[in-house]
N, C-alpha and C positions, 0 to 999 in steps of 0.2 A: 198547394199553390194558393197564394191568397191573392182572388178574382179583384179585390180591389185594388192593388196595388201593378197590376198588369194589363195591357191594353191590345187587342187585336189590330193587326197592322193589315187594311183592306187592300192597299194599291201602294205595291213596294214601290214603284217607283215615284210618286208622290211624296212617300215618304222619305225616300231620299234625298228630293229634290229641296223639302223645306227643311230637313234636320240641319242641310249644308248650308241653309240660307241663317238657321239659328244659330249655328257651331263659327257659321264665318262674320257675320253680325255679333256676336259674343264676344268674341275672338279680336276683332277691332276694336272697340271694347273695352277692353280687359287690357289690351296694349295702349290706346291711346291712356287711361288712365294709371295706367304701370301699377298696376293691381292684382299685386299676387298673390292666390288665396292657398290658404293652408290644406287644404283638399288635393291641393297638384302634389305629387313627388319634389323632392329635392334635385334632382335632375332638369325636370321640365319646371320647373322656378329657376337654374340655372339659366337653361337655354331661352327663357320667355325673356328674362332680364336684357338677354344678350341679342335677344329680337328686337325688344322695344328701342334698343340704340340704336343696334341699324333699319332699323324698317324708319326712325324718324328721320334718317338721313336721306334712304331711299324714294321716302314718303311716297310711300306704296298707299295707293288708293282700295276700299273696300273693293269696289268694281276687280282691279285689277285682282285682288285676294280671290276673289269670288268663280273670275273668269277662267285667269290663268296660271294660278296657282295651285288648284285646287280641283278635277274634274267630277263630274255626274258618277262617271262610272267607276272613278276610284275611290271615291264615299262610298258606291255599291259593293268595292271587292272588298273593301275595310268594315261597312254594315252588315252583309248577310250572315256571318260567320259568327256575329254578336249577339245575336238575336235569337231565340227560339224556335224552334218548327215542331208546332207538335200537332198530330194528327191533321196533316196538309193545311194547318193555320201557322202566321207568322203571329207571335206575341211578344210584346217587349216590358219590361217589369222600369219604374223608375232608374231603378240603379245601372241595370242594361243601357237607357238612353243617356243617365250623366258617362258612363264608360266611353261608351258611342262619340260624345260631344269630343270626350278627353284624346281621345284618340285620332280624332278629326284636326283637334288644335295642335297637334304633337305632329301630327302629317302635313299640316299650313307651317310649321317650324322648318320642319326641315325641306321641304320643298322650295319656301321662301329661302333658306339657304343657297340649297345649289343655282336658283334663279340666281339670285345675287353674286353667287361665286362664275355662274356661267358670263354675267354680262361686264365682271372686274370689278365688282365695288366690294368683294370679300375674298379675299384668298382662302385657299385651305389644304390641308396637310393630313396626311396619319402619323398619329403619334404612338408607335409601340409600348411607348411605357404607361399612356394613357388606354392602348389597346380604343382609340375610339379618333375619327377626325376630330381637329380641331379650326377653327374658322377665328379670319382675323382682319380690321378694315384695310385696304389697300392705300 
């Protein structure tokens, strides 16, 4: 393991609470400027494209991204599993926390969906031949 490039994680929950303040601050971001970096999958460059439409029509505020899209402890069920534990220490390597981030924004996609789908401004469907929902504006 190379000690530079990894970082002891003192107080998981602290750490949680600011990764989701970075990942959903990035994440605003990254949609207001419809900037999509070659780093994402081809999937989630799909799905961010199709965020950016509707989240401007929704015009969903960071607040609300942050509050109720997105909670404390489901950045916790989605972080601890990502991360290291080695000998009763949590450690995270750079690459672990861009994962972490990726992972966070891809859980604000599709969450912001079913929001959307819940309150009628997005319908949505399974598409067998797709083998995957598909979501479409109302």
């Amino acid at each position: 393991m190379n000690e530079e490039n990894y970082y002891l994680i003192k107080d998981f929950n602290f750490f949680v609470k600011e990764t989701k303040k970075v990942a959903v601050e990035n994440f605003k971001t990254f949609v207001e400027e419809k900037n999509v970096k070659e780093e994402y999958d081809e999937v989630t460059n799909k799905i961010t494209n199709e965020f950016v439409e509707i989240s401007s029509k929704a015009d969903l505020s960071l607040e609300e991204i942050n509050n109720e899209i997105i909670s404390d402890h489901e950045c916790e069920v989605l972080m601890y599993p990502m991360i290291e534990h080695k000998e009763g220490k949590m450690i995270v390597s750079e690459g672990m926390y861009f994962d972490i981030l990726k992972c966070i924004h891809t859980r604000i996609i599709s969450n912001t969906l079913a929001i959307l789908a819940s309150k009628g401004i997005i319908e949505s469907a399974f598409d067998e031949e797709l083998d995957d929902f598909v979501f479409w504006i109302s």
